[in-house]
NUDRENVO-457989 format. One line per field, with one value per residue (C-alpha): residue number from 0; x, y, z. Coordinates in Angstrom, 1 decimal, always signed. Last residue first. Layout:
seq = c(NUM:...)
X = c(X:...)
Y = c(Y:...)
Z = c(Z:...)
END
This chain:
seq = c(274:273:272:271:270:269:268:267:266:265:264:263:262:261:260:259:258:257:256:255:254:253:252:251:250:249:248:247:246:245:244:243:242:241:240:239:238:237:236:235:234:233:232:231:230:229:228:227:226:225:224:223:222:221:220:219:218:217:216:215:214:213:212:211:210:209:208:207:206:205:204:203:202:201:200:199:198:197:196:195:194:193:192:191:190:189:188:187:186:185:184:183:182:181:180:179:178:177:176:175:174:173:172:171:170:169:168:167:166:165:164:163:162:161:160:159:158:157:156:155:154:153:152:151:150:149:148:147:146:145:144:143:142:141:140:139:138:137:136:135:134:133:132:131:130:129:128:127:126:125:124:123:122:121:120:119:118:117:116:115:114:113:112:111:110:109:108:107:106:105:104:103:102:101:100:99:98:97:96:95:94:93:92:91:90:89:88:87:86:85:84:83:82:81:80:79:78:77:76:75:74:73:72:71:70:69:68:67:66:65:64:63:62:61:60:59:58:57:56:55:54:53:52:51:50:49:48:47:46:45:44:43:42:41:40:39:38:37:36:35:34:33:32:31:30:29:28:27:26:25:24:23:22:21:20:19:18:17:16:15:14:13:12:11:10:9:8:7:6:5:4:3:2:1:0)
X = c(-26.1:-27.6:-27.5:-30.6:-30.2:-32.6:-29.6:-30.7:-30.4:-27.0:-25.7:-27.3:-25.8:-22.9:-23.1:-24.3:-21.4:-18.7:-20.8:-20.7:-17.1:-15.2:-16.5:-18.4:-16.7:-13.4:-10.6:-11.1:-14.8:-17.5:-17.0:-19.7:-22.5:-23.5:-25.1:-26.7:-24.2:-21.9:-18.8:-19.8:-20.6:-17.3:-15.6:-17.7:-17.0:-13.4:-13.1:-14.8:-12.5:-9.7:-11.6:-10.8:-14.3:-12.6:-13.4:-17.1:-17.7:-20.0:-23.3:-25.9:-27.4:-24.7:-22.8:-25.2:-25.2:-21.4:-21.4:-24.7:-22.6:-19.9:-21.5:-23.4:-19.9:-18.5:-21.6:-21.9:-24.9:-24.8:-28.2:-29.7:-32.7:-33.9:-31.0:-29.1:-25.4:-22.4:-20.1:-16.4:-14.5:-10.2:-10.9:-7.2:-8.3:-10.1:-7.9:-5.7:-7.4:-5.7:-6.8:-10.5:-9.4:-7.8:-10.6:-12.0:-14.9:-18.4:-20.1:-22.6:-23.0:-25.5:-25.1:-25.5:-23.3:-20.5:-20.0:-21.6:-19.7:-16.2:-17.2:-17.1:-19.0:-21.6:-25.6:-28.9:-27.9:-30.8:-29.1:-28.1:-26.4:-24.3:-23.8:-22.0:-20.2:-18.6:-18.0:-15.9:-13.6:-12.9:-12.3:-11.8:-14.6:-13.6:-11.1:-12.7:-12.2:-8.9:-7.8:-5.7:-2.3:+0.6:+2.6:+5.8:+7.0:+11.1:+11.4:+10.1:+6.4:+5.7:+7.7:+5.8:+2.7:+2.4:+4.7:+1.4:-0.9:+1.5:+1.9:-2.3:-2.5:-0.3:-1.7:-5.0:-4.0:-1.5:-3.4:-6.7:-5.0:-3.2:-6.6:-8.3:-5.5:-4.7:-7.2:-6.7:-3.2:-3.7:-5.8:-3.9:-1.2:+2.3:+3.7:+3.0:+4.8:+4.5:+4.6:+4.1:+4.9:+1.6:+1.6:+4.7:+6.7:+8.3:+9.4:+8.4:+8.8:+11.6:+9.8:+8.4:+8.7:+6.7:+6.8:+4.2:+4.6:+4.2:+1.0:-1.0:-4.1:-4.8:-7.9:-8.9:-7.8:-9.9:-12.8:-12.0:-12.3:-15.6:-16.4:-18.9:-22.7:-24.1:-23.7:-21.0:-22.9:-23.1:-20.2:-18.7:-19.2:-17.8:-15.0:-14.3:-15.3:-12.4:-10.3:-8.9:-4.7:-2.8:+0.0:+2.7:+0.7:-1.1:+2.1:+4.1:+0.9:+1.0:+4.8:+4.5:+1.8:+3.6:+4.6:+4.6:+3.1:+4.4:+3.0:-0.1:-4.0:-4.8:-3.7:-1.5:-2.8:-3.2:-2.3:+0.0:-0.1:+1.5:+0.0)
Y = c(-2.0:-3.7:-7.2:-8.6:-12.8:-15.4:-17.8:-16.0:-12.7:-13.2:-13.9:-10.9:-8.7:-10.6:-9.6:-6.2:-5.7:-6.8:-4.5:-1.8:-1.8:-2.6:-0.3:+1.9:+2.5:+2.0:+0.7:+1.1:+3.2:+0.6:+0.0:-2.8:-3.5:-6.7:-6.9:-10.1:-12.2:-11.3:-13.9:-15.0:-11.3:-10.5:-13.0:-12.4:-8.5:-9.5:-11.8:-9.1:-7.0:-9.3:-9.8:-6.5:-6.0:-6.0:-9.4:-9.0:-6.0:-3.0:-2.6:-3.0:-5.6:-7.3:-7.4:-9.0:-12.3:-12.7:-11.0:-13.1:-16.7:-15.6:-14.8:-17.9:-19.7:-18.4:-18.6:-22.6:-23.2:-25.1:-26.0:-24.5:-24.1:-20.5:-18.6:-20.7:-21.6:-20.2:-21.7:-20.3:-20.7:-20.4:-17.3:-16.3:-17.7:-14.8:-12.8:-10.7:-9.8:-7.1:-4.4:-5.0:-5.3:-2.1:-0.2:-1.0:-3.2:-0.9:+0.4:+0.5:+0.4:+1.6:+3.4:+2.4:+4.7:+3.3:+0.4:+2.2:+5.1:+2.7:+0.6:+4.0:+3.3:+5.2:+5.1:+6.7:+10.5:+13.1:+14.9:+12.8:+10.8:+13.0:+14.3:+10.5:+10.2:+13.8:+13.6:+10.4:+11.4:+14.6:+13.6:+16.8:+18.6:+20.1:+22.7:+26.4:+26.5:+24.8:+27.0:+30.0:+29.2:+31.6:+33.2:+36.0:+37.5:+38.0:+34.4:+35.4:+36.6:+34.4:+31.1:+31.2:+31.5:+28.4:+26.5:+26.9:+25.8:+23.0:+22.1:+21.9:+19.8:+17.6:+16.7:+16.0:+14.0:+11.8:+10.7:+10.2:+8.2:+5.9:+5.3:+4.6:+2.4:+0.4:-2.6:-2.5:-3.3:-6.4:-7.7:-7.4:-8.8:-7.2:-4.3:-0.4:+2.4:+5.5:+9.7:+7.9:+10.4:+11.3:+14.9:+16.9:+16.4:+18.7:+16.8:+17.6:+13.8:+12.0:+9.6:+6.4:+2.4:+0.8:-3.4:-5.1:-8.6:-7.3:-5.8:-7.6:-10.3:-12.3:-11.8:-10.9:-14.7:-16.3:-14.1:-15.2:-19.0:-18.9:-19.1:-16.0:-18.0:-15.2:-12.4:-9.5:-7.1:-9.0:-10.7:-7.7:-6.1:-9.3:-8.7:-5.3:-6.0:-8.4:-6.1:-6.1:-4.9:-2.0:-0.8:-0.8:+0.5:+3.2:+4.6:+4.2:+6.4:+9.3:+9.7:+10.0:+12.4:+15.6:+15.6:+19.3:+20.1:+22.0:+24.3:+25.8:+25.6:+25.0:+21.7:+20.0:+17.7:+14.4:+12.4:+9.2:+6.2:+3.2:+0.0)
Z = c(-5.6:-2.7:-5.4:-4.6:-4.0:-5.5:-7.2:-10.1:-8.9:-7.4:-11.2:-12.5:-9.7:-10.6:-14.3:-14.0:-11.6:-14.1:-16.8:-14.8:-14.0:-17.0:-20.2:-18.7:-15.5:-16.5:-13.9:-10.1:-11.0:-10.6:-6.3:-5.6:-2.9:-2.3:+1.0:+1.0:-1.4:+1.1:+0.4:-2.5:-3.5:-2.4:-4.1:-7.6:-7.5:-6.7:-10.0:-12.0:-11.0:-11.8:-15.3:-16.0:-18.8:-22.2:-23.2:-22.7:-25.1:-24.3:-26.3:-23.6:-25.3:-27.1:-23.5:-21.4:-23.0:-22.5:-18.9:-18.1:-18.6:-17.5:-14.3:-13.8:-14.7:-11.1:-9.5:-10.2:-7.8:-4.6:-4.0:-1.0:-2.1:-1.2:-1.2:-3.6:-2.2:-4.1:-5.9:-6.8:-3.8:-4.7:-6.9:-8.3:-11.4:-12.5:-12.9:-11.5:-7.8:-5.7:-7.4:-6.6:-3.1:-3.0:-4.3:-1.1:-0.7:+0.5:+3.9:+5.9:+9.9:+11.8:+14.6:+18.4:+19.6:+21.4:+18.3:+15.6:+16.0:+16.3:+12.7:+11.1:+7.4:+9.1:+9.0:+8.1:+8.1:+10.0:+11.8:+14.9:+12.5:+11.1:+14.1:+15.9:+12.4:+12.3:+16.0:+15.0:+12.5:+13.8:+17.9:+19.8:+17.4:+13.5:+15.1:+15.3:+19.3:+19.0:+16.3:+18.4:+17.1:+17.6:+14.6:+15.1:+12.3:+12.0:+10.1:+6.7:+6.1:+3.0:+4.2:+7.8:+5.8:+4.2:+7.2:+9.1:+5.9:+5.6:+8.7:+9.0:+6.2:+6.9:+10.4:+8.3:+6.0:+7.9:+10.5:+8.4:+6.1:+8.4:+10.2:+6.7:+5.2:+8.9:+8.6:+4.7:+5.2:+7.5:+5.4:+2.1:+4.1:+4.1:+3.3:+4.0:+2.2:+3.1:+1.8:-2.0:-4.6:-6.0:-5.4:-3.5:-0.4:+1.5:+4.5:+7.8:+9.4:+7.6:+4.4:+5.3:+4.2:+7.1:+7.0:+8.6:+10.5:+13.7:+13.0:+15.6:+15.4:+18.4:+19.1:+15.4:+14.0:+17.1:+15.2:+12.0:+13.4:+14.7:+10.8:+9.7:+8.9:+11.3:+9.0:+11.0:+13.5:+16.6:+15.9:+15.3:+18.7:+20.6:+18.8:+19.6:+23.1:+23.3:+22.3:+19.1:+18.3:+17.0:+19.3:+16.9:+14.2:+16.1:+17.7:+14.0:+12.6:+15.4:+14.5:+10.5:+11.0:+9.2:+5.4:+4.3:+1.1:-2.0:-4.5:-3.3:-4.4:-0.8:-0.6:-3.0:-5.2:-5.7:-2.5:-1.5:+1.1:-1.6:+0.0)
END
């Protein structure tokens, strides 16, 4: 996992890396409690093996390798600010955390060292933002409000923990990536909803991408057939809460007609794709 941006903020030229100490404290202390656990499995699908959650109790980043650039350099858009390896899994556990970390304490450096470089070193600058700051806890406040305004649900698995919250959410882009082909799918049935009956998923989608693609006028061997190999995964794995990410390649060409397809697919084994 390459931890990048796109542009740099406020219209400037150059942005200050900052975060890089908060991120090493989360990583090396990253780890479930047993409420955390006990959480999920009230929230996860009941057919989830007992052994995932024996995985989660004693799951640590020790294993993780953290590629970084010094703290306060100038950095600039798309060079990678960190490097994370290891296990998909494990990666995808700290992307949003390492994000958030980063992001924001960058942007503030860099708006500060913004205007330290166009008054010179004789000015003198305090801060006085705390009472402007976006609440003690960003991430969360935003979540618990959100909510209390009106919003339907999070995709922070924390809100809906200490407040009750439903939880939404999506596959990362990073999981679509992550598949080649379609080979790299090790389960590729999927029980019938009603029946039971183990039905080839695998060849069910196939089967609608080819029929599929005369009629809505896009062509079958074009579609990324890794995405299309993550779209079926996920859906095997939640073929109740389907919901796929279109735009990791081509929309029009690659992701709408790999979700067509498995949306397809779930409908005839008497699923509904979420969307």
């Amino acid at each position: 996992f390459d931890l990048y941006f796109r542009k740099n903020p406020f219209g400037g030229e150059f942005t200050l890396f900052a975060g890089l100490e908060e991120c090493l404290k989360f990583i090396n202390n990253y780890k479930f409690q047993s409420s955390d656990i006990d959480y999920l499995r009230t929230t996860l699908p009941n057919y989830i093996e007992k052994e995932f959650y024996d995985y989660l109790s004693v799951l640590n980043m020790n294993d993780i390798k953290i590629y970084a650039l010094p703290e306060g350099s100038v950095v600039f858009p798309r060079l990678p600010l960190l490097r994370i390896e290891g296990p998909i899994l494990k990666g995808q556990l700290l992307e949003t955390t390492l994000l958030t970390l980063v992001n924001y304490a960058s942007l503030v450096a860099t708006n500060a060292a913004r205007f330290r470089a166009t008054t010179g070193p004789d000015k003198s600058f305090h801060e006085f933002g705390l009472r402007r700051a976006q609440g003690p806890d960003g991430g969360l406040s935003a979540s618990k409000y959100c909510y209390l305004g009106g919003f339907d649900g999070t995709s922070n698995v924390l809100a809906g923990k200490l407040y009750g919250i439903p939880i939404k959410g999506t596959h990362a882009h990073a999981y679509v990536s992550s598949y080649k082909n379609l080979d790299d799918l090790k389960i590729r049935e999927l029980a019938d909803c009603h029946s039971g009956e183990l039905r080839p998923f695998v060849d069910l989608c196939l089967k609608y991408l080819n029929e599929l693609g005369p009629k809505l006028k896009f062509i079958p061997e074009e579609t990324n057939k890794g995405e299309l190999a993550a779209f079926i995964s996920y859906a095997i794995a939640f073929p109740t809460g389907f919901l796929g990410l279109v735009d990791t390649y081509d929309v029009l060409k690659s992701g709408l007609p790999n979700f067509l397809s498995v949306a397809c697919a779930l409908h005839e084994c008497n699923y509904e794709a979420m969307g």
